[in-house]
C-alpha positions in Angstrom: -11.8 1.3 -3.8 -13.7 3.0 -6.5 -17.4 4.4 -5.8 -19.3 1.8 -8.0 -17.0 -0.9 -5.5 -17.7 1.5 -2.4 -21.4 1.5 -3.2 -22.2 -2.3 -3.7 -20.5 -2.7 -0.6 -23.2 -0.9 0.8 -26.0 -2.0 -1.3 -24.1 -5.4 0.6 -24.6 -4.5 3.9 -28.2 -3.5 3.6 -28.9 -6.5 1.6 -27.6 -8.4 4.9 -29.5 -6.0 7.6 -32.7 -6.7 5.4 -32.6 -10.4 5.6 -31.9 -10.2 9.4 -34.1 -7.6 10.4 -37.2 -8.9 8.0 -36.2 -12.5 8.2 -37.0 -14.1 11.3 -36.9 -17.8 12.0 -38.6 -18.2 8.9 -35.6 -17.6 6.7 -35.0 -20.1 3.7 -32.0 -22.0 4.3 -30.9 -21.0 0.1 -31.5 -17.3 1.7 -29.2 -17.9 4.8 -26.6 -19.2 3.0 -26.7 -16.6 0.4 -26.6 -14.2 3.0 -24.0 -15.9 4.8 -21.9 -15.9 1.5 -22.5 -12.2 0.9 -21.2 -11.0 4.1 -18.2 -13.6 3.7 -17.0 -12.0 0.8 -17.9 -8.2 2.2 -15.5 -9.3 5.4 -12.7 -10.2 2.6 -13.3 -6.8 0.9 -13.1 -4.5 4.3 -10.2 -6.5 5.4 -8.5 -5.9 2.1 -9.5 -2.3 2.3 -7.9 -1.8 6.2 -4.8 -3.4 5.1 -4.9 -1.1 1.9 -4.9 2.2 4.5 -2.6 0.5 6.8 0.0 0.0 4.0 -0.6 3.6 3.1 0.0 4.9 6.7 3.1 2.8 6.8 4.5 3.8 3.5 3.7 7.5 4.6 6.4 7.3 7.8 8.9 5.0 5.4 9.2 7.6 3.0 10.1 10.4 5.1 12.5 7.8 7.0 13.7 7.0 3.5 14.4 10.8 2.6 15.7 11.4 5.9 18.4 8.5 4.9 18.8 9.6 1.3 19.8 13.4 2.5 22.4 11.7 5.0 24.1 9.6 2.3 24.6 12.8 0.2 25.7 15.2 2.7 28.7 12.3 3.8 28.7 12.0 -0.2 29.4 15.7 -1.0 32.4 16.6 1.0 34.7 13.3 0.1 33.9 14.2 -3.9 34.7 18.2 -3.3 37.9 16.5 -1.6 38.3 14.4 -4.4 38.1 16.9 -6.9 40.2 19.8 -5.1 42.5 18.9 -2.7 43.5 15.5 -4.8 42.8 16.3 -8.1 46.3 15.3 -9.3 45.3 11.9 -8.6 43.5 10.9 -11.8 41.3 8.5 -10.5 40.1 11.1 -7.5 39.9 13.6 -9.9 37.5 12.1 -11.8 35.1 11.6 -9.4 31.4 13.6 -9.9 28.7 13.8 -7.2 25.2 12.8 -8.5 22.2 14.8 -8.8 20.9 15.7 -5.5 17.4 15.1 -7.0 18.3 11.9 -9.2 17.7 8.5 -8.5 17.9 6.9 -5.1 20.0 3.9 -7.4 22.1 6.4 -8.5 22.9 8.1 -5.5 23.7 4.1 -4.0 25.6 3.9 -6.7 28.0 6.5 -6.4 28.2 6.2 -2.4 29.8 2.6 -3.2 31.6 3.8 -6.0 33.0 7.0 -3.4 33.7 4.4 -0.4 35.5 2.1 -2.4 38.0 5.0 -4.1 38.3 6.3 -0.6 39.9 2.6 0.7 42.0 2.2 -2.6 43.8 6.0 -1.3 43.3 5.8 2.4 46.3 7.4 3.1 45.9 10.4 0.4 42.0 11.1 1.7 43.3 10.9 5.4 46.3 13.2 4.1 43.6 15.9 3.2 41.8 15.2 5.9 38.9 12.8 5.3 37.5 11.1 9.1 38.2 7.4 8.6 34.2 7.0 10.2 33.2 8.7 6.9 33.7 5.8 4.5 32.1 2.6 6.7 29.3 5.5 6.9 28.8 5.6 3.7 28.5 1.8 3.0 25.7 1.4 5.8 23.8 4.4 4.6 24.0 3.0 1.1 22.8 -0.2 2.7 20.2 0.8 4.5 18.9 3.1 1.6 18.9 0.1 -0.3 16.7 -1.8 1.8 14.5 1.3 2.2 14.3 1.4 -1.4 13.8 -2.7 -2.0 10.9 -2.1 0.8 8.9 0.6 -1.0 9.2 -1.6 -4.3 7.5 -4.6 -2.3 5.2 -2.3 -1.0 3.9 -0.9 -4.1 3.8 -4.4 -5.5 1.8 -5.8 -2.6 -0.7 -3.4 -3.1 -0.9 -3.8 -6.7 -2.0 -7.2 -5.9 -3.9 -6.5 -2.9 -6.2 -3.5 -5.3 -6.6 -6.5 -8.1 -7.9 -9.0 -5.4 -10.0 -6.3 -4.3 -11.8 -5.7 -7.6 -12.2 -9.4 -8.0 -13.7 -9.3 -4.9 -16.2 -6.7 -5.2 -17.2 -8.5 -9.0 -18.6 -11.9 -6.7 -20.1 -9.7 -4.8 -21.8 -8.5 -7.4 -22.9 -11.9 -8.5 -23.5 -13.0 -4.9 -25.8 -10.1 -4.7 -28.0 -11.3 -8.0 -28.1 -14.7 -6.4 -29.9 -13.3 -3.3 -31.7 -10.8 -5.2 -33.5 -14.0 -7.1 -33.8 -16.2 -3.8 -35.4 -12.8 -1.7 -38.0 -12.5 -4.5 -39.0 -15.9 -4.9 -39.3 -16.4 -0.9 -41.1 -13.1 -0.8 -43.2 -12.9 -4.0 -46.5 -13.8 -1.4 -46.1 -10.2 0.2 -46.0 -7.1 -2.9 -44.9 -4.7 -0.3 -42.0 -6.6 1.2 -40.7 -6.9 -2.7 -41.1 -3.4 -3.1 -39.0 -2.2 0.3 -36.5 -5.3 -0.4 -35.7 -4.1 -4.4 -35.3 -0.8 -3.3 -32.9 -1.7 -0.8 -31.4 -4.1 -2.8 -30.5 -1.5 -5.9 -29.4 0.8 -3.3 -32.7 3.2 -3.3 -33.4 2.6 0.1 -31.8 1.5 3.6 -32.9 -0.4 6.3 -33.1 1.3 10.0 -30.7 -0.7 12.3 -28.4 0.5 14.7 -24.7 -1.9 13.7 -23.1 -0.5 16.2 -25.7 -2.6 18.9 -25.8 -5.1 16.6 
């Protein structure tokens, strides 16, 4: 959340410590429900937030799983296309074969794990000839597989929180309005007292805060 965002939240909050500290029994029910709609929304926009830094964390321990996969599927990669290209060159097909950049795309890398597995089954006998474990092939499919699903993951991930930042800023924008609404219904129920005005539009454009303790709140 950006600091304009991070700052109306606040602004928010002791908008709605203001109202319950100052307000009493006495409270307008237009004020109670404004204040009731201000914290409503602020609830959506920390719970939006928390899932934010949860998707982070997780997307932090996916992506080193997701390397740790990735550097797998080349090392089982690398030695069936040296084979390949030495020890059955004369094979035209197995000659041909390349090994992707080690830094390229995890699509690519996929790509040419498939690619190797399926070249490896079409000359079983040849690779097992030059020595190539029969594991190494149904090794490659499920790291190619899983890497694919790692991959397909971190795409919905990024997506979600695409979404999940633009509902945010929507978010923070009715607060925004919210806020003007009980700005206008404070002042009218308070215009009788100067000084209450004074301490509730300082707190209001964020000049001032109240003194409560949330935590025993």
């Amino acid at each position: 959340m950006n600091t304009p965002d991070l700052l109306t939240c606040d602004i928010a909050r002791e908008c709605c410590d203001f109202v319950d500290v100052y307000g009493g029994p006495a409270v307008p029910t237009n004020v109670t429900l404004m204040r009731r709609r201000v914290a409503g929304i602020l609830s959506t926009i920390e719970s939006r937030e928390a899932a934010q830094t949860q998707s982070y964390a997780e997307d932090e321990a996916a992506t080193d799983e997701r390397h740790a996969i990735r550097e797998r599927l080349f090392a089982k990669l690398r030695p069936v296309v040296t084979m390949a290209q030495t020890d059955l060159e004369h094979v035209p097909e197995l000659g041909a074969m390349t090994l992707p950049d080690a830094d390229g795309s995890a699509g690519l890398l996929i790509l040419a794990a498939n690619s190797a597995a399926d070249v490896a089954t079409r000359h079983a006998r040849e690779f097992a000839g030059a020595g190539l474990d029969e594991s190494v092939v149904a090794e490659l499919r499920s790291l190619a597989v899983r890497l694919g699903h790692a991959v397909t993951a971190r795409q919905a991930s990024l997506a979600w929180r695409r979404r999940n930042t633009a509902e945010i800023v929507d978010e923070a924008l009715r607060l925004r309005r919210a806020l003007k609404v009980l700005d206008s219904v404070m002042v009218a129920w308070l215009e009788a007292d100067s000084e209450l005005v004074a301490h509730w539009k300082a707190v209001s454009s964020g000049r001032a805060v109240v003194l409560v303790d949330r935590k025993a709140s």
